[in-house]
N, C-alpha and C positions, 0 to 999 in steps of 0.2 A: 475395362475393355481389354486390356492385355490381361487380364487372368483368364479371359475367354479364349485366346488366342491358341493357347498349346491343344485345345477339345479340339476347335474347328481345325486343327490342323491335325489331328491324329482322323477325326470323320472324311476328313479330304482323302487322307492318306488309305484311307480303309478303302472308299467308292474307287478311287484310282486302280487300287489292287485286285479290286471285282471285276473291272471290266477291262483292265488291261490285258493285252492276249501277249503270250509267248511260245516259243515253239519247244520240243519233246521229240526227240529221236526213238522209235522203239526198234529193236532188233528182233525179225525170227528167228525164233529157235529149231521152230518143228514145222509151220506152214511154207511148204517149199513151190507147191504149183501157183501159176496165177490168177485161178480160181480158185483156191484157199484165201491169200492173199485180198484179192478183192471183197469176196465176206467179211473179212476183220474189217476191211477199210469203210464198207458199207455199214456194220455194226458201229460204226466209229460218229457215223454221219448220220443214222439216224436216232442211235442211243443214246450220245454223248452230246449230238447236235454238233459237233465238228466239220466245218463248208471245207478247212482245208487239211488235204491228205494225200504225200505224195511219198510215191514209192521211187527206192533205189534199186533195181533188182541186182547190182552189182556188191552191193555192200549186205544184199539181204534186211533191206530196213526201212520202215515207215516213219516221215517225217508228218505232224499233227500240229495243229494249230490253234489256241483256243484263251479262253478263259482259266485260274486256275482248278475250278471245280471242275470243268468241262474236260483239264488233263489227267485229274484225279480218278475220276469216271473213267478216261481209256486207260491209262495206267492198270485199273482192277480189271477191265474188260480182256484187256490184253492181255495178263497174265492169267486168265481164267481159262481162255480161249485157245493160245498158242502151246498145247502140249500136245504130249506125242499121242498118236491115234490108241485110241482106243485109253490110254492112262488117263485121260480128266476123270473128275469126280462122277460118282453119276448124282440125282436127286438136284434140290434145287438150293443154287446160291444167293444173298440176298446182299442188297447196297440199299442206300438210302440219301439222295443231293437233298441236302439241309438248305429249308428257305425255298426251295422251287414247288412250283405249281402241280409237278408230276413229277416228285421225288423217288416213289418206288420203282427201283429196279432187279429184276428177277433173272436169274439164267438159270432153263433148266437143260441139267444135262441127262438125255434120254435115255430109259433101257433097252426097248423093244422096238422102239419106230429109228430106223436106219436108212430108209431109201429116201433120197432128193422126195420123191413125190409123196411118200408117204411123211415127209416133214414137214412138205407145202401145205397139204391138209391140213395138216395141226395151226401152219399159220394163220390159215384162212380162216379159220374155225374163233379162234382166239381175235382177229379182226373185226369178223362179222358179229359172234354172239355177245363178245367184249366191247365191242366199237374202240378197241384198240389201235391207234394208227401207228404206234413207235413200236415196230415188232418184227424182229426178223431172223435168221438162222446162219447157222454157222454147222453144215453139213459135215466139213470131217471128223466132227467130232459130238455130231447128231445132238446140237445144242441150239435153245429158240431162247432168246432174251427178248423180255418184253419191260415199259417202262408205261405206267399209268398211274391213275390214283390209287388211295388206299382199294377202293373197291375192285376197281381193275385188276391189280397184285391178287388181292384174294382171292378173284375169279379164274385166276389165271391157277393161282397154287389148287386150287380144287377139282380144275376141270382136266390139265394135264395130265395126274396120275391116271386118271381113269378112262384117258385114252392111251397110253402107252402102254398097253400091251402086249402081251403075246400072242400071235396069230391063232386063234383056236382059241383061242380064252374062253371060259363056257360065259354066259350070259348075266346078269344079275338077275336076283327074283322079279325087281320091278324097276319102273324108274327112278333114276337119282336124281336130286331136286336141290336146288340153290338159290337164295334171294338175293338179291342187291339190299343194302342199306340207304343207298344214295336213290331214294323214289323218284326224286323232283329231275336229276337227267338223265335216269334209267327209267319210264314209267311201268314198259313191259318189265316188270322185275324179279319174274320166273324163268328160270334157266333146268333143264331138263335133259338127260342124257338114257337114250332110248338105246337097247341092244336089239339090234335085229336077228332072229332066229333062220329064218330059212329067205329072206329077199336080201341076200348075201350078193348078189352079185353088180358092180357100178350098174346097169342097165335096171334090174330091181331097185335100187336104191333111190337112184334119180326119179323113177316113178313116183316114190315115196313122197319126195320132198315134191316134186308138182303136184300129188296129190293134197299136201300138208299146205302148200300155199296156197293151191285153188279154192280150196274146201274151207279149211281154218283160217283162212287170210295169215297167214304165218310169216311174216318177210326174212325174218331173221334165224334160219334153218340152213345148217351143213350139214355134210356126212363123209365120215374119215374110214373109207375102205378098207384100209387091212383089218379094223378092228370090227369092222359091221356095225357101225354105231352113227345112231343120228341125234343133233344137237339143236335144241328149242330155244330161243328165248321170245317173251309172248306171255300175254295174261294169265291166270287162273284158267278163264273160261274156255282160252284158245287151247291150254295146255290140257284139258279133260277132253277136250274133243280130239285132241291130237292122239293122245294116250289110246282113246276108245279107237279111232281110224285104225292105227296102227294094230291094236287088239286083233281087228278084222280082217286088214290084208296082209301082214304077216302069217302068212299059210302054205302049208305044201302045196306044190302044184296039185299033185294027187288027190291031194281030198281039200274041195273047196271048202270055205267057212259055211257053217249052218246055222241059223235054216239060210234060205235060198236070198230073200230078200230079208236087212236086218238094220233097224231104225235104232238112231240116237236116243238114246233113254229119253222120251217123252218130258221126264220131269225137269230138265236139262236143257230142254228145249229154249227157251227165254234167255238162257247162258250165249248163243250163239254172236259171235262177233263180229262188227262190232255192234251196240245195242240199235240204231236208226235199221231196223231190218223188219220185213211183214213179220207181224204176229205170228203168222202161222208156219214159216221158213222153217224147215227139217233135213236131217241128212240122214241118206240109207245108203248102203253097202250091197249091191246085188251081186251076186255070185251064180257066171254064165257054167251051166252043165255042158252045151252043144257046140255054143257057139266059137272057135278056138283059133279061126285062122285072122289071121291080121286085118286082110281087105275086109274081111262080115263085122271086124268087132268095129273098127274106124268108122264101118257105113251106120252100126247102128248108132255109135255116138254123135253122129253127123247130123241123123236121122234125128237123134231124141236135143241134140240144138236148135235146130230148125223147126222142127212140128211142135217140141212142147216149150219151145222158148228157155229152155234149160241152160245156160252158158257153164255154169259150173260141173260139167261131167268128164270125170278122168277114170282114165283106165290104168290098173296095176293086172302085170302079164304074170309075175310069182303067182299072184290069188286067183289068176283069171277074173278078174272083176272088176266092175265099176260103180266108185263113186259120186254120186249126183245127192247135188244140194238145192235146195227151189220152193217153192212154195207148193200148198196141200195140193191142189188142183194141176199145176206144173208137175207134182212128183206123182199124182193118179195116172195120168198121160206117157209119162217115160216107163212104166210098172208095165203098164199095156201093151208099149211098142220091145218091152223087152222080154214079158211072156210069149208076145208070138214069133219073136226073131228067135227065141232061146228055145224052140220045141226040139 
């Protein structure tokens, strides 16, 4: 029994040292206002999980409270974060809390997305398409740390670059496509990043994604303005119907899509989401020649929910056009009421 004595008392001594908290002064160096200040400290609380964090602004220093992994975490955070504008690294820096649930942690430091709003986006985007909750930014120095699982991290390392670019960036040939590994709590586990050609502008965009929700049942759909780019995650089936949409209303104004009226590839047809849907449910893309003022186009989609029972019909103002989704008989009826409002 005493040869067991010295283990259980080194095991004690171990859990004691896991959970005991202690405090960590850190000093700024370079974050002088106190909204720099409050980022780190906010980075501190959701990154590192830190409840206590308080500021001296007379000494210039944050006091932290924590576990010791949890000081080791702000310890790198902090030093990664607190340099002079513009000198932090650019690309992305990686940690790793041994033994935790959501060990991966990422900061990336941006090249081209510089503005508060143009950061938010990325947040949001990395939120929604990731289901990332532990993610947040550190603007003077145009940096998002995010912390998730392995899948998370990776999604995050892939989808990042290819949003931070440069204003103007020409487009990709197609779309860029990414899987989850983890199916069982990602099931939609297609992730898809759409460059938009000519519905550049927030009010074309938005279109975009109610048309992508309405149509595709899409829930999981952002778009990061400076770059023109819209972000999927969502089935196979949702993601070739999305793909095709886009095909169609991404169009000049000038010259609508042709032909006039233009159907979901037929073969494809049975792909529609989710599977519990009529047999015969189809999506077209009609493209108005005449019709072009606001009040005529609103009345006729008013018109084509009420008389053909159609609830799925959205308008995109870049194509002039609208999309309606409904059954054969439902979409024979909206064809009708919108050749003869379209003369």
């Amino acid at each position: 029994m005493l040869r067991k004595t010295p283990l259980f008392v080194l095991l004690a001594a171990a859990v004691i040292a896991q959970t005991t908290q202690s405090e960590q002064v850190l000093h700024f160096a370079h974050a002088e206002t106190p909204q720099e200040r409050q980022e780190i400290g906010n980075m501190m609380r959701v990154i590192a999980e830190l409840q206590s964090t308080t500021f001296d602004p007379t000494a210039g220093a944050m006091t932290v409270r924590g576990k010791a992994a949890q000081l080791e975490l702000a310890q790198w955070l902090f030093q990664e974060l607190d340099q002079a504008a513009g000198a932090a690294p650019r690309g992305m820096r990686q940690y790793e809390v041994a033994g935790d649930s959501v060990p991966y942690v990422r900061a990336f430091f941006l090249t081209h997305t510089s503005t508060p709003q143009a950061i938010q986006e990325l947040v949001n985007t990395l939120r929604s398409i990731g289901e990332i909750q532990r993610v947040t930014a550190y603007t003077a120095n145009s940096a998002i740390v995010v912390r998730g699982s392995y899948d998370q991290a990776d999604l995050a390392a892939w989808l990042v670059p290819l949003l931070d670019l440069p204003a103007g960036a020409p487009p990709a040939p197609g779309p860029l496509e990414h899987h989850y590994n983890d199916t069982t709590r990602f099931p939609a586990t297609m992730v898809r990043v759409f460059r938009l050609t000519h519905a550049t502008t927030p009010l074309a965009m938005q279109e975009m994604v109610n048309a992508v929700r309405t149509i595709a049942e899409v829930q999981r759909v952002t778009v990061n303005t400076p770059v023109a780019t819209m972000v999927t995650r969502c089935t196979p089936a949702q993601a070739a119907l999305t793909a095709w949409m886009l095909q169609q209303l991404d169009q000049p104004p000038s010259a609508p899509s042709a032909p006039p009226i233009a159907e979901y590839p037929p073969g494809l047809a049975g792909l529609l989401p989710p599977p519990a849907r009529p047999s015969d449910e189809i999506v077209k893309v009609a493209a108005l020649r005449h019709t072009r003022t606001a009040q005529a186009i609103q009345g006729l989609v008013n018109q084509i929910r009420s008389t053909a029972g159609m609830q799925r019909t959205v308008y995109a103002s870049t194509a002039w056009a609208l999309t309606l989704r409904g059954t054969a008989a439902q979409m024979a009826t909206a064809e009708r009421m919108i050749q003869e409002a379209d003369r």
